[in-house]
C-alpha positions as CSV (number, residue, x, y, z in Angstrom):
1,X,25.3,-13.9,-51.8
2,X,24.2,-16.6,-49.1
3,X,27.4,-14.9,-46.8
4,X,25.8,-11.6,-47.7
5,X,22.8,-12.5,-46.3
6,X,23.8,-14.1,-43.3
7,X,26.2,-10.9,-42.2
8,X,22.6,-8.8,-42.9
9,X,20.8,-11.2,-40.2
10,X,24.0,-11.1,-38.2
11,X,23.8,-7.2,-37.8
12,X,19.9,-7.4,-38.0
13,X,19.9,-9.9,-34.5
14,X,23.1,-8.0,-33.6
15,X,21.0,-4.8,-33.3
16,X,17.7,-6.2,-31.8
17,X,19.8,-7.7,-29.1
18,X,21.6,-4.6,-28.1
19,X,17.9,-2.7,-27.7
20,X,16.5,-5.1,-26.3
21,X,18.4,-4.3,-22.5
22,X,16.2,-5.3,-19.5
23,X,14.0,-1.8,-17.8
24,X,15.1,-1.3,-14.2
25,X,11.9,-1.3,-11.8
26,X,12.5,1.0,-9.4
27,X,12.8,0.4,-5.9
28,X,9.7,1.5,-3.0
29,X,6.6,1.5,-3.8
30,X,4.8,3.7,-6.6
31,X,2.7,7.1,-4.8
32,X,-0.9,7.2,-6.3
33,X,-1.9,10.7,-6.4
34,X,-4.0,10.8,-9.4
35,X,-7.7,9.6,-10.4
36,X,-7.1,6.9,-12.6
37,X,-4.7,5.1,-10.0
38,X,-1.4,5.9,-12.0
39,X,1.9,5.0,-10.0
40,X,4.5,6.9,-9.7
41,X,8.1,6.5,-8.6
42,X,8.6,9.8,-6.6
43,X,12.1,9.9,-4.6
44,X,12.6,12.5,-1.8
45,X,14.6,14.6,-4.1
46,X,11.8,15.5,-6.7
47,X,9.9,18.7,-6.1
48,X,7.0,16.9,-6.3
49,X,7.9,14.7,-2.8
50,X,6.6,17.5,-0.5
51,X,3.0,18.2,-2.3
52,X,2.4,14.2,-2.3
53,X,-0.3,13.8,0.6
54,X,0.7,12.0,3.6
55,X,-0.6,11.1,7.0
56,X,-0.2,13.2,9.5
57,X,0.8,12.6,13.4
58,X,-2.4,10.5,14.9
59,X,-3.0,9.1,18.3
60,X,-6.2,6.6,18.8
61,X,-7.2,5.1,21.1
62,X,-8.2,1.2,21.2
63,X,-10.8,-1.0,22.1
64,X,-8.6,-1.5,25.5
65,X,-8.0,2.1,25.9
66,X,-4.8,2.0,24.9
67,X,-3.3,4.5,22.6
68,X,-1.9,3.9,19.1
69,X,0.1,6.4,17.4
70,X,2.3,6.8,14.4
71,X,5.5,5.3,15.8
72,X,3.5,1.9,16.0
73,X,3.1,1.8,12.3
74,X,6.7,3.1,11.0
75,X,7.9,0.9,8.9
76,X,5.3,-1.7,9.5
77,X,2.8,-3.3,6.8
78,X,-0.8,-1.0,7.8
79,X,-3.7,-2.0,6.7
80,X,-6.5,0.5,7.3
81,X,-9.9,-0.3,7.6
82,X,-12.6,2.1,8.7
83,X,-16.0,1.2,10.0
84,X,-18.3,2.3,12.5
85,X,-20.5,-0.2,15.3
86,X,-23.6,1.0,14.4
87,X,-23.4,-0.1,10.3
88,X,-25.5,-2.0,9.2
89,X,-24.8,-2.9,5.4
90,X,-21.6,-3.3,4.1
91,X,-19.2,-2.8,7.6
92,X,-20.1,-6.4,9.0
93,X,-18.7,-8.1,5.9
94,X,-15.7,-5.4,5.8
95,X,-14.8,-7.3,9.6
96,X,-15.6,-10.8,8.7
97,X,-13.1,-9.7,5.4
98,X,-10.6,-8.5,8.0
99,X,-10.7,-11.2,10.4
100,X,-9.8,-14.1,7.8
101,X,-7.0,-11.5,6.5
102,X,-6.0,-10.9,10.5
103,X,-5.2,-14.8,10.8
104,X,-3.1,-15.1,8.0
105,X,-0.8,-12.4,9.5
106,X,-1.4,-12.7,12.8
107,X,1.7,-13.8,13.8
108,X,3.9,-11.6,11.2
109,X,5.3,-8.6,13.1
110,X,5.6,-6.6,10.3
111,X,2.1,-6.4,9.1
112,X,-0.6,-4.4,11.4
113,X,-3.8,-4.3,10.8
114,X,-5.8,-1.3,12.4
115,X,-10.1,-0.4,12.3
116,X,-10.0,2.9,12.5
117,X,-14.2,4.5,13.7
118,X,-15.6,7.2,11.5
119,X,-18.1,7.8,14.5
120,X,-15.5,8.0,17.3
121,X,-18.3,10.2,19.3
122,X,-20.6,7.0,18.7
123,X,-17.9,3.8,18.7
124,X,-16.3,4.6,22.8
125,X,-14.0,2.3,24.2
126,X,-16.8,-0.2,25.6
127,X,-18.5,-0.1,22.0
128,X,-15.6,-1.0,20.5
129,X,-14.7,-3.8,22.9
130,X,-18.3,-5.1,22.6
């Protein structure tokens, strides 16, 4: 009876062990597409891929006058930020946020930090450097 039992816990932890295999993450980072921040793992061979939004060409220009385009972000770290001069409320505290983030990665090539100007007709060049 005892041996009985034991060969029933045997086969019971026997079981539970085999289900028990470890889910493999996938690798990339999730797209969020949807409202409530869902991720998904979306390789370039779903039919989904192509409708996922992505950012187009871009070339802006700095507070030096220098261009930035795509090509400087490939396969870079970006963090966005978007601002404009003239903000009064919540932009200065957006940059102070930025600035302490800025010196932690400041020497780390692979991470680039961009402010991007919702009021580009407002924010020129000098504005910018100012």
């Amino acid at each position: 009876m005892i041996q009985s039992n034991k060969n029933i816990l045997f086969f019971v932890l026997l079981l539970l062990v085999i289900s028990c295999k470890p889910v493999k993450q996938p690798l990339g980072l999730p797209f969020i597409s949807k409202p409530d921040f869902t991720p998904e793992w979306i390789t370039k061979t779903d039919p989904r891929y192509d409708s996922i939004h992505q950012i187009p060409s871009f070339r802006f220009q700095d507070q030096d006058g220098q261009f930035i385009t795509e090509q400087e972000v490939t396969g870079k770290i970006y963090i966005a930020n978007f601002i404009f001069t003239s903000c009064g409320s919540i932009c200065p505290r957006m940059t102070e946020n930025m600035s302490i983030v800025q010196k932690k990665y400041l020497q780390d090539k692979d991470v680039l930090i961009l402010s991007h100007s919702v009021m580009p007709d407002r924010d020129s060049v000098a504005v910018l450097k100012n």
